[in-house]
C-alpha positions in Angstrom: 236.4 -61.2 17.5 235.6 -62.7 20.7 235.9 -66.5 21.2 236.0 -68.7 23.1 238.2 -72.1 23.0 238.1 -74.9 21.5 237.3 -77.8 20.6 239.1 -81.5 19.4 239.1 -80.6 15.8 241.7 -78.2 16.4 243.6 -80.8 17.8 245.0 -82.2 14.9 247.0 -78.9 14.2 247.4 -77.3 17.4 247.3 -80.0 20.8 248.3 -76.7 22.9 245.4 -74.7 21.8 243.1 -77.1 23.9 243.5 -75.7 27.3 243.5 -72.3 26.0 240.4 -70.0 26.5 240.6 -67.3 23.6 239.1 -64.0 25.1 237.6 -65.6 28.3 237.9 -64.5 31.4 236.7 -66.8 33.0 238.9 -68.4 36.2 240.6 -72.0 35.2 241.6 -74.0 37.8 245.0 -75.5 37.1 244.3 -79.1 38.4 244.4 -81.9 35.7 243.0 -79.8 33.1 245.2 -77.0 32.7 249.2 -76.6 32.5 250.8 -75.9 36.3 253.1 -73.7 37.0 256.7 -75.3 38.6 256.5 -75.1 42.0 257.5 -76.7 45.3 256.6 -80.1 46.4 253.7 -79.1 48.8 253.9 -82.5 50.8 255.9 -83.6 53.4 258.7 -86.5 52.6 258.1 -89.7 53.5 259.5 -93.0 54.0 258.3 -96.7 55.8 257.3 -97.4 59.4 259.7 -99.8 61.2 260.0 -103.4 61.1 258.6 -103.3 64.7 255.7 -100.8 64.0 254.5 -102.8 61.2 254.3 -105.8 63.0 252.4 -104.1 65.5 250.0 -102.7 63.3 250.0 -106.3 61.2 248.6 -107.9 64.1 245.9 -105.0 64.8 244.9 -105.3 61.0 245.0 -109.4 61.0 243.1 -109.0 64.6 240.5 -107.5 63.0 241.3 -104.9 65.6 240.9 -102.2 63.1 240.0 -98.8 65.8 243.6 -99.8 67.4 245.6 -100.0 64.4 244.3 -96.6 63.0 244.8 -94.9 65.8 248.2 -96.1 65.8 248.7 -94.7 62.4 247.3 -91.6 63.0 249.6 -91.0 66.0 252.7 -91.6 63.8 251.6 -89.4 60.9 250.5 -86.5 63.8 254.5 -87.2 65.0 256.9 -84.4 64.6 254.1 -81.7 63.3 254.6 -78.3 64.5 252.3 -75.1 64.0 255.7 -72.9 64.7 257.3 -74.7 62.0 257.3 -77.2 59.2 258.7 -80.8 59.8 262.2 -81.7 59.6 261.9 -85.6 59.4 260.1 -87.8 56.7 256.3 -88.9 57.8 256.4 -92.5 58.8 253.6 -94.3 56.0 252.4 -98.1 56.4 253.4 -100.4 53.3 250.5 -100.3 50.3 248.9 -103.6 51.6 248.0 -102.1 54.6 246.9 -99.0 52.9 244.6 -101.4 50.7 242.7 -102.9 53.7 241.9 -99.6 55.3 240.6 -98.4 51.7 238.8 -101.5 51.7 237.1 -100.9 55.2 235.5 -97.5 53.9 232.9 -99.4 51.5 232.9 -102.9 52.8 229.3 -103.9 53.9 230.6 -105.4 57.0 231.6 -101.8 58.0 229.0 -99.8 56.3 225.3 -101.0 55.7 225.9 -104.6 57.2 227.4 -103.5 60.1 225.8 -104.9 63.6 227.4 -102.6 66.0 227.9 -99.1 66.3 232.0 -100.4 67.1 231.6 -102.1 63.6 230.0 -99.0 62.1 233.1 -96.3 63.3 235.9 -98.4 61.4 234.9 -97.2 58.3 235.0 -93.3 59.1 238.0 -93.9 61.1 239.6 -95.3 57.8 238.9 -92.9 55.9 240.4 -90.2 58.2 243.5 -91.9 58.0 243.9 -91.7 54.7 242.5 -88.7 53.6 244.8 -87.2 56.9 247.5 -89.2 54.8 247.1 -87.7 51.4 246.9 -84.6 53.0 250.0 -84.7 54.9 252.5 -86.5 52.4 250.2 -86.7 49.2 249.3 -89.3 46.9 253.1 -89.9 45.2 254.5 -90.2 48.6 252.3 -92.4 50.1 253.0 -94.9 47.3 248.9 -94.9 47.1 249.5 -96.1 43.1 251.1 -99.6 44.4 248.8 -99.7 47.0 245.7 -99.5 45.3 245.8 -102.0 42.2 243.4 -104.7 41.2 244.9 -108.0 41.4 244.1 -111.4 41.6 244.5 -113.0 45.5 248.0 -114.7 44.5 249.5 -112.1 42.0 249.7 -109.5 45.0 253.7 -109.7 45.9 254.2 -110.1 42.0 252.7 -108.2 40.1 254.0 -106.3 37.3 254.2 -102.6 37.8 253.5 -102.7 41.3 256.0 -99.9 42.5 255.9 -97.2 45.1 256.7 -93.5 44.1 257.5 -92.8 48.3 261.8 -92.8 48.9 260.6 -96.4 50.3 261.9 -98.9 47.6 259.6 -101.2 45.9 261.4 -103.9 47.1 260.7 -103.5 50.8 257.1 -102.8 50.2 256.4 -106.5 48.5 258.0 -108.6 51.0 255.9 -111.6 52.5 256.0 -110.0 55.7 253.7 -107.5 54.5 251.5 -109.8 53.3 248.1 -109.6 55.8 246.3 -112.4 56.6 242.4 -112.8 56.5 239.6 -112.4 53.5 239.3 -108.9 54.1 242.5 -108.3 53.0 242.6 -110.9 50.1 239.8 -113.0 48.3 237.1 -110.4 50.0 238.7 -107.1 49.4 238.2 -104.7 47.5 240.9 -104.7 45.1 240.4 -108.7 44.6 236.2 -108.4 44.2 236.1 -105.1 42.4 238.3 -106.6 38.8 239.2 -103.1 37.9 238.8 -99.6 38.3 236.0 -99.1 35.7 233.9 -102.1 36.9 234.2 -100.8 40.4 232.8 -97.3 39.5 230.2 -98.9 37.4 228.7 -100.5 39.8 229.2 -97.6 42.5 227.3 -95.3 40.0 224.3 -98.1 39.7 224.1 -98.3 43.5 222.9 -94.2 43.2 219.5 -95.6 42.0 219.3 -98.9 42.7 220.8 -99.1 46.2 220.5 -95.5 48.0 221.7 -97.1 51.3 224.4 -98.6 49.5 225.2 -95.0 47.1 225.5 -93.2 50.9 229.1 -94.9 51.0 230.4 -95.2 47.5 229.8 -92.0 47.1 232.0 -91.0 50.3 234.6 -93.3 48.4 234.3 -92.2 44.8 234.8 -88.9 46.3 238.0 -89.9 48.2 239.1 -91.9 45.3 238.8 -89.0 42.6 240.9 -86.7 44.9 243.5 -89.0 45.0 243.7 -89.2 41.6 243.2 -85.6 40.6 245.9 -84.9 43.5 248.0 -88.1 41.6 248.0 -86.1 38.0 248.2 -82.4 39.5 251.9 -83.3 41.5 253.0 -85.8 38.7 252.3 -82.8 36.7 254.3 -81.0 38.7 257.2 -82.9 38.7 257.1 -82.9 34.8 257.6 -79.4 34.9 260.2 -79.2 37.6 262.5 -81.5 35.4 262.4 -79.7 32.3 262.7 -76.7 34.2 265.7 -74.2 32.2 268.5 -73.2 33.6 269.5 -69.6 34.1 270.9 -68.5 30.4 268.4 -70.9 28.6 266.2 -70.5 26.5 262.4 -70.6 28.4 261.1 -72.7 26.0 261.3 -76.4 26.2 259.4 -79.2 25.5 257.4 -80.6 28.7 258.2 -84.4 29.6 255.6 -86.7 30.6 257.4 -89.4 32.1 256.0 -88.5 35.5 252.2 -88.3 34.1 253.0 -91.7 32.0 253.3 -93.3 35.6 250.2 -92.1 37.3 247.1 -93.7 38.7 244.8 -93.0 35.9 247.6 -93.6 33.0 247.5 -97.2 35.4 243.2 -97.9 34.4 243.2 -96.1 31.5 245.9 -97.9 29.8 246.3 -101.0 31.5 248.1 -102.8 28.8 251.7 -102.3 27.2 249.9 -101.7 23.3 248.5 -98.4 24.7 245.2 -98.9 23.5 242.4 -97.2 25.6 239.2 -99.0 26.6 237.4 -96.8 25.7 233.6 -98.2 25.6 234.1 -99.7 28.4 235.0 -96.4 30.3 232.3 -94.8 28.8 229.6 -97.2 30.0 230.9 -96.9 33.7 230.6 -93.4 33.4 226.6 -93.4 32.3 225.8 -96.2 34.8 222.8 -95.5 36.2 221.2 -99.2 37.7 218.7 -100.3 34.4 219.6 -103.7 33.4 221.9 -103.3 31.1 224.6 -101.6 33.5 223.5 -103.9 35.9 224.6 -107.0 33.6 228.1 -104.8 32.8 228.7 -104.2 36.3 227.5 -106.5 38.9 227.5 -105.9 42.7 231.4 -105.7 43.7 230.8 -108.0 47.1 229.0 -110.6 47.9 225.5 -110.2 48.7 226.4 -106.6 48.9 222.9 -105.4 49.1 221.3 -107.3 52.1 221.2 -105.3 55.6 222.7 -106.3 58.6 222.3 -110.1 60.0 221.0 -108.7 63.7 218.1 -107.2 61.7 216.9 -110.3 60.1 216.8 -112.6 62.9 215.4 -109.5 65.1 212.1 -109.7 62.4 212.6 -113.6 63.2 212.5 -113.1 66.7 209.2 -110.8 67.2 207.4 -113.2 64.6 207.8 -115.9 67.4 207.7 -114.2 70.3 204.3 -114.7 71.9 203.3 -112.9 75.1 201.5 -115.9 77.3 202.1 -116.1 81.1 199.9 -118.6 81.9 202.3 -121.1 79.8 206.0 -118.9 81.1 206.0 -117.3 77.2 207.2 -114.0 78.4 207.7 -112.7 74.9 211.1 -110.2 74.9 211.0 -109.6 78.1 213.7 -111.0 79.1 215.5 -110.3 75.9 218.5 -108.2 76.3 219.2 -108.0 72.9 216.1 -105.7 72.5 217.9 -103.1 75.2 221.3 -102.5 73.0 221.2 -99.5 71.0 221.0 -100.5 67.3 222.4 -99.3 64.2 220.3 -96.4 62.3 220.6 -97.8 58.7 218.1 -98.1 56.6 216.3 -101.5 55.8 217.2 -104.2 53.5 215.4 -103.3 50.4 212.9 -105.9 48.7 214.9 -107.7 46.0 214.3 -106.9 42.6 216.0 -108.4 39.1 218.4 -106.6 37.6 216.8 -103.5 36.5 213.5 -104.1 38.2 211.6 -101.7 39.6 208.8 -100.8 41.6 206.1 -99.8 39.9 205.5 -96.5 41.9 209.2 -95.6 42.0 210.2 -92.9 39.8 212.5 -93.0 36.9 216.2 -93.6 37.1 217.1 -89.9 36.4 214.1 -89.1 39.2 216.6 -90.7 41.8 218.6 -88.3 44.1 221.4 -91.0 44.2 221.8 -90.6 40.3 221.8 -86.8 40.5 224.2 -86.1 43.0 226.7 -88.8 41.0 226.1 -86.0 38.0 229.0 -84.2 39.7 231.4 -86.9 39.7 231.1 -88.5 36.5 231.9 -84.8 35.2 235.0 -85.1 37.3 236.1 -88.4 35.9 235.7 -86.7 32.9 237.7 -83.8 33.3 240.7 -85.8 34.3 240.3 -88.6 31.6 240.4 -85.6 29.3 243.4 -84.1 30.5 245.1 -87.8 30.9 243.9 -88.2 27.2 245.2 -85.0 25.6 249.1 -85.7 27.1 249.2 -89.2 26.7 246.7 -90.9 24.7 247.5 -91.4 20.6 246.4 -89.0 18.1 242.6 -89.3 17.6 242.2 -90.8 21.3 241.0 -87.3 22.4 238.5 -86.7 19.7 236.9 -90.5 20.1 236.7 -89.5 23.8 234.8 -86.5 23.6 232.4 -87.8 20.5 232.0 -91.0 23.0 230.7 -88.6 25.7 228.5 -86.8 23.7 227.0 -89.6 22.1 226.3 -90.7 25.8 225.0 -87.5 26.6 222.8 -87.0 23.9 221.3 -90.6 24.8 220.3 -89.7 27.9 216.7 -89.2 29.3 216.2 -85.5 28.8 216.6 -84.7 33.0 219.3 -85.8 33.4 220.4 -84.9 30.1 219.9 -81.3 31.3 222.0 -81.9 34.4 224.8 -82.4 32.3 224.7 -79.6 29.5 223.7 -76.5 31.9 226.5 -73.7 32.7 225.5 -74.7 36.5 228.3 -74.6 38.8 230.3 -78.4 37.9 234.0 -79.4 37.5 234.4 -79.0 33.6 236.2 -76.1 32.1 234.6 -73.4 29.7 237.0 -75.0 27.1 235.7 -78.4 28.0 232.4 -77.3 27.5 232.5 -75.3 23.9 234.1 -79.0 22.7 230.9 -81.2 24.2 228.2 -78.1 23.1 230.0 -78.4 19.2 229.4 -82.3 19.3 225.9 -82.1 20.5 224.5 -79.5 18.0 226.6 -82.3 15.6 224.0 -84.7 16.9 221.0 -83.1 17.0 220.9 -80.2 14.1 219.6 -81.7 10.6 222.5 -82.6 8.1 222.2 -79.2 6.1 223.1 -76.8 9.0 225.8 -74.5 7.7 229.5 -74.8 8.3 231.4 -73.2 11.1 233.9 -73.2 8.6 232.8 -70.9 6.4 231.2 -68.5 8.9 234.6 -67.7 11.0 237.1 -69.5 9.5 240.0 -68.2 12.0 238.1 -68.9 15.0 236.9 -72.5 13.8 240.8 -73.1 12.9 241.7 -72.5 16.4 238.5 -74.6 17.6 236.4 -71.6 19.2 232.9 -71.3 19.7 231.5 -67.4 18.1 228.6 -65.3 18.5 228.6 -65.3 15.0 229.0 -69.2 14.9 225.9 -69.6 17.1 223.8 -67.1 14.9 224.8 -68.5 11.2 225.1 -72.0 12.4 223.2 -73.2 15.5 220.7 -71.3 17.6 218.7 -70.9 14.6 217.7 -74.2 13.5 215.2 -77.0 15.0 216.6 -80.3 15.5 216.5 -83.1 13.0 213.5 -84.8 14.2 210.4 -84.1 15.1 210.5 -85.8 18.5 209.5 -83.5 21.3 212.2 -84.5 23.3 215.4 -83.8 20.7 213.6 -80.1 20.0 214.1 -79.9 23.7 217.6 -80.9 24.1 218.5 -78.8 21.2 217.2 -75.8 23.0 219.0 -76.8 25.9 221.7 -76.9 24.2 221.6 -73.9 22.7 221.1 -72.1 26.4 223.8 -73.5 27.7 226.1 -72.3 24.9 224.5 -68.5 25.0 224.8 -68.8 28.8 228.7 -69.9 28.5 229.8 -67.3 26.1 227.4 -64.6 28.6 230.0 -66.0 31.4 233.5 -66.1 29.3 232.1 -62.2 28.5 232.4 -62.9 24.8 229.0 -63.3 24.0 228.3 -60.1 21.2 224.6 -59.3 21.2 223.2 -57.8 18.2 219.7 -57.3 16.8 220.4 -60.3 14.0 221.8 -62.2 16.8 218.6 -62.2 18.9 216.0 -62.4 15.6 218.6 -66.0 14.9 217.8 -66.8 18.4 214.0 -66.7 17.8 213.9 -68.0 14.7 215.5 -70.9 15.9 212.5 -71.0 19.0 209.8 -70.7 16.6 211.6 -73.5 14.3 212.0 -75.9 17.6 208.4 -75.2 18.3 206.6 -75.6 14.8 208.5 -78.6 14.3 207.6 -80.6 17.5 204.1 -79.6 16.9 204.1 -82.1 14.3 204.5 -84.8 16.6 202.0 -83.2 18.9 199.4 -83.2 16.1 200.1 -86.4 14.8 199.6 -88.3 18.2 196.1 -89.2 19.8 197.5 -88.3 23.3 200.9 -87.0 24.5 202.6 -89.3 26.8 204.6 -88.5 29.9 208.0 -88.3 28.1 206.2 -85.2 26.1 204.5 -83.4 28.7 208.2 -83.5 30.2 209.8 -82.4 27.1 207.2 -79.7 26.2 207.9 -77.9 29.6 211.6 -78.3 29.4 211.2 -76.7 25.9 209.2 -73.3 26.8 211.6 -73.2 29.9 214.5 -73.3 28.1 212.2 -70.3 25.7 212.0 -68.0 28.3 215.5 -68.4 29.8 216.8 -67.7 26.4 214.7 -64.6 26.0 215.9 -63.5 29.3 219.3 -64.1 28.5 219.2 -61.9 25.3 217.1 -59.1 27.0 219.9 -58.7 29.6 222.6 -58.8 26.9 220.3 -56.5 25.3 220.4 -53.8 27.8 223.9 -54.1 28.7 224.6 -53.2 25.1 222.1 -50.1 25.3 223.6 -49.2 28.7 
């Protein structure tokens, strides 16, 4: 039998068998998804600057002299590194408030799309160098980038509950006063003050990719930074789980990993903020499908103030032609005399026209039309893929199967574009495994009531949570959905691609003459039964025009898919 792995039903017996391909050969990666191998700490050790350098670099930060104090920073980190050989003494790291403030600069819109000189504009790449240079060099344990970047309120900073450091610096000397910076960017207008928490923060970031496109240009750049801090957080606790249950020579091999390191990382931090355990789990969920209609909007409003306008300089220039008047009779010289309108400017886009939340124009295409929101496809599959691994080896029992029927449910919601984007076997972050448990949830959602049991078609494999040829033939590719609208017929045969298409990859997939006249059968089925709604409407709308095309494109690629199965078998 070829299979391939699994689902969350099979968690209840076997939690193991859930990173486990069964006859795949497909490459896994072994990042916060799959179980890493002990080996040596990869980053360099690290420990505080010096009183006297973090004074220095205080004042450059509370200066607002943010070029100098980064390229102060990045002179330290770049001291004692030698291509011949690897460093002997521990990187010098700034404390976590510090670290917060340059995090803060990467997004800010004083920095970003507010930002009135090209001086202004530099701070926030500069920033980000640093720290990606940072967790690079020494990591994201070392750097103690878990105390750094919390959500707090403005006078819980220095004493906060679980604010600790996992660098050889003690938590006490990084939540002295004299760390404390001075200035709104660092406190009430900061990030980690205006964004609440980690969820709201993404939320909105993920509405900004089709509301706010000049906005999406930067918190994309720091979602991106912020998930490999986080996958890079889990992968070396992970680590360090394994190196301490390592056995010793005369043991036996097997032991029982700990997850006392993984219990303390960033994501255990948002996903279980509170001592009870309990995941927040809708709420998650809804930052992870935020895509800028008003409902999102009114969950997860703009994280700074007046986020969305364009740069002051702008505005009054507007103000400034509207008056200017060229008369020379009366010494109105218009901008002649003008400096201003000699500086080079800033190449950002315009402030766009205000809209309520949700609004939009009437030309504009649909949310899922937006580039914005299909580039963020990508990402929210990566916040997936570690809440799923964060869920499986610390969440309670049944936490992983409400995730993954949560997501689903989400998916299957979607508009049927984007719904697409998230389904197909195209290159994305999710495991093979990953995908078999979302596919098996789906055709849960969309196949009428009566479909027949996995169950009883391959008992073994459906034991161990697998996803079969045989499974797909009996139970799945040969049915319509369980309504006539155009557009679940559609996502039905999209889902039904994508899991031929994954068990074609894995090299599992066992083609056979019954296997292809299932496949068509279920095509014909798809077809006859969205005709009904076809016929029964005066004139199709948009939505099915949209869905009809999807659903004879997803036709032919199945075909094409069994034809090459097809030959390979008669080859």
């Amino acid at each position: 039998m070829a299979a391939l792995t699994t689902t969350p039903e099979s968690l209840n017996s076997s939690t193991a068998s859930f990173y486990t391909a069964c006859g795949s050969t497909m490459e896994r990666s072994t990042t916060a998804s799959s179980r890493s191998q002990s080996l040596p700490c990869p980053y360099r050790a690290a420990r505080q600057l010096h009183h006297e350098l973090t004074a220095h670099c205080q004042i450059f930060l509370e200066e607002q002299l943010y070029t100098s104090a980064i390229n102060l920073l990045n002179s330290i980190l770049a001291s004692g590194v030698s291509r011949r050989s690897p460093p002997t003494k521990p990187a010098l790291i700034p404390p976590p408030r510090h670290l917060a403030l340059l995090n803060t600069l990467i997004v800010h819109p004083i920095h970003t799309t507010r930002a009135e000189t090209p001086e202004l504009l530099q701070v926030s790449a500069l920033a980000l160098d640093y720290l990606r240079n940072l967790l690079t060099v020494v990591g994201p344990v070392n750097a103690g980038f878990r105390a750094a970047f919390q959500y707090h309120a403005p006078s819980r900073w220095t004493r906060r509950s679980g604010y600790t450091s996992d660098s050889d610096v003690s938590d006490g000397d990084s939540s002295h006063d004299h760390d404390s910076i001075k200035g709104n960017m660092a406190n009430q207008s900061g990030l980690w003050t205006r964004g609440q928490d980690l969820w709201a923060t993404v939320g909105w970031a993920f509405n900004t990719s089709s509301l706010h496109p000049h906005r999406w240009r930067y918190w994309k750049i720091w979602l991106e930074f912020m998930m490999d801090v986080l996958e890079m957080d889990w992968a070396e606790r992970e680590r360090l789980d394994n190196a301490s249950h390592e056995p010793k020579t005369g043991q036996s091999a097997e032991r029982t990993s700990s997850t006392a390191a993984r219990a303390q990382s960033m994501i255990a931090m948002h996903v279980w903020p509170d001592t009870d355990g309990q995941i927040a789990l809708k709420r998650i969920m809804k930052a992870l499908f935020a895509d800028g209609t008003s409902m999102y909007v009114a969950s997860f409003p703009e994280v700074f103030d007046k986020e969305t306008r364009g740069p002051k300089k702008a505005c009054a220039t507007n103000k400034r032609k509207r008056d200017s008047v060229l008369d020379l009779e009366n010494n109105k010289f218009g901008d002649y005399f003008d400096d201003e309108s000699l500086s080079s400017g800033i190449s950002e886009p315009p402030t766009p026209p205000k809209l309520r939340a949700g609004e939009r124009n009437a030309d504009s295409p649909g949310p899922w039309q937006q580039t914005g929101l299909v580039e963020s496809v990508h990402l929210r599959l990566r916040f997936f893929k570690l809440l799923s691994a964060a869920t499986d080896d610390l969440g309670k029992p049944g936490d992983l199967l409400r995730l993954y029927e949560n997501f689903s449910f989400y998916i299957k919601s979607l508009p049927l574009e984007l719904f697409a984007l998230f389904v197909s076997q195209r290159e994305n972050p999710l495991l093979p495994e990953v995908h078999v448990s979302i596919l098996k949830q789906l055709f849960s959602c969309l196949l009428p009531s009566r479909y027949q049991d996995p169950q009883k078609i391959d008992p073994v494999a459906h034991a161990q949570g697998c996803l079969t040829t045989a499974m797909l033939q009996h139970c799945y590719a040969c049915l319509p959905a369980n309504t006539v609208a155009l557009e679940d017929n559609a996502k039905l045969s999209l889902v039904v691609e994508s899991a031929i298409q994954l068990l074609w990859l894995s090299d599992v997939l066992e083609y056979s003459e019954d296997f292809e006249a299932a496949c068509e059968e279920g095509m014909r089925a798809r077809d006859a039964k969205a005709k009904k709604r076809r016929m029964g409407k005066g004139r199709a709308d948009a939505r099915d025009v949209v869905a009809d095309d999807v659903l004879a494109g997803s036709r032919e690629r199945i075909r094409a898919l069994l034809c090459a199965a097809r030959v390979i078998v008669v080859d």
